[in-house]
N, C-alpha and C positions, 0 to 999 in steps of 0.2 A: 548304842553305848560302846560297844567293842571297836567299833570304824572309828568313832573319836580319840578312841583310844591307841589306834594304830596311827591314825594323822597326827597327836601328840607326840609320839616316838618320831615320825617321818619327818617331824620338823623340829626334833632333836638334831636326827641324823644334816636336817637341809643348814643348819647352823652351823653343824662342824665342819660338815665341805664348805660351808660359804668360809668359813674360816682359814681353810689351810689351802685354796682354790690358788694356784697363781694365778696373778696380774703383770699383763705384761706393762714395757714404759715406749708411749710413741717417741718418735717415728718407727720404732723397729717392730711393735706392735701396733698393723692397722683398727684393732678394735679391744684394747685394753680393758680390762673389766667385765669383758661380755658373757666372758664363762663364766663369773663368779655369779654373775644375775642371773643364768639362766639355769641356777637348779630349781627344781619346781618338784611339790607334792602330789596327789595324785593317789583318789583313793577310791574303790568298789567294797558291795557286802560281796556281791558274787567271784574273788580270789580262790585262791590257792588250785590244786589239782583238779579237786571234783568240784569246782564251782561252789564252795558251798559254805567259804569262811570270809570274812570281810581281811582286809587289808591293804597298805599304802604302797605307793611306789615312789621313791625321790632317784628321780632322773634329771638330767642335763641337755637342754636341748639346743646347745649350740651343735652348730655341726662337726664342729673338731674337737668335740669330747672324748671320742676313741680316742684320740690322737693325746690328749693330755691324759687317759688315766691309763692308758697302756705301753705310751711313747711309738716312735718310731728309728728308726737307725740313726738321725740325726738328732733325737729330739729324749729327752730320758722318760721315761715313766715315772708318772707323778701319785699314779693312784688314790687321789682325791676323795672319790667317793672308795672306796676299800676302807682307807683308814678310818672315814665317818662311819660305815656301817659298824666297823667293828668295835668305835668305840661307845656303839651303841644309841639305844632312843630310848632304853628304861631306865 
């Protein structure tokens, strides 16, 4: 009941990054769209410290998600998921 409960939120969260996720426009982006599909949920009962409370993970699993929610010297920080965590899954 509590893990549903955190996958409910986690896909709060996977909504609002899909929301504010740039997209890029080809040719100058080889794979437009890729970040935005690849947030994913992802959930255990055995989370937190001591293994011992359930909860979700929404991660990004392209490979240049660092790279979009941190930026790089050429490229700004987008912080995608930051602003979905913070505006929350309750």
């Amino acid at each position: 009941m509590i893990e549903a409960e955190m996958v409910r939120r986690g896909e709060l969260i996977k909504a609002a990054a899909e929301a504010t996720a740039p997209v890029g426009v080809p040719p100058g982006d080889p794979h437009p769209g890729l970040y935005r599909a690849s947030v994913v949920v992802t959930s255990t009962r055995r989370g937190g410290r001591r293994r011992d409370r359930a909860v979700a993970y929404v991660t990004n699993t392209a490979y240049y998600a660092r790279w979009v929610e941190y930026g790089t010297e050429r490229v700004p920080a987008h912080h995608v998921m930051l602003r979905a965590a913070q505006a929350g899954g309750g």
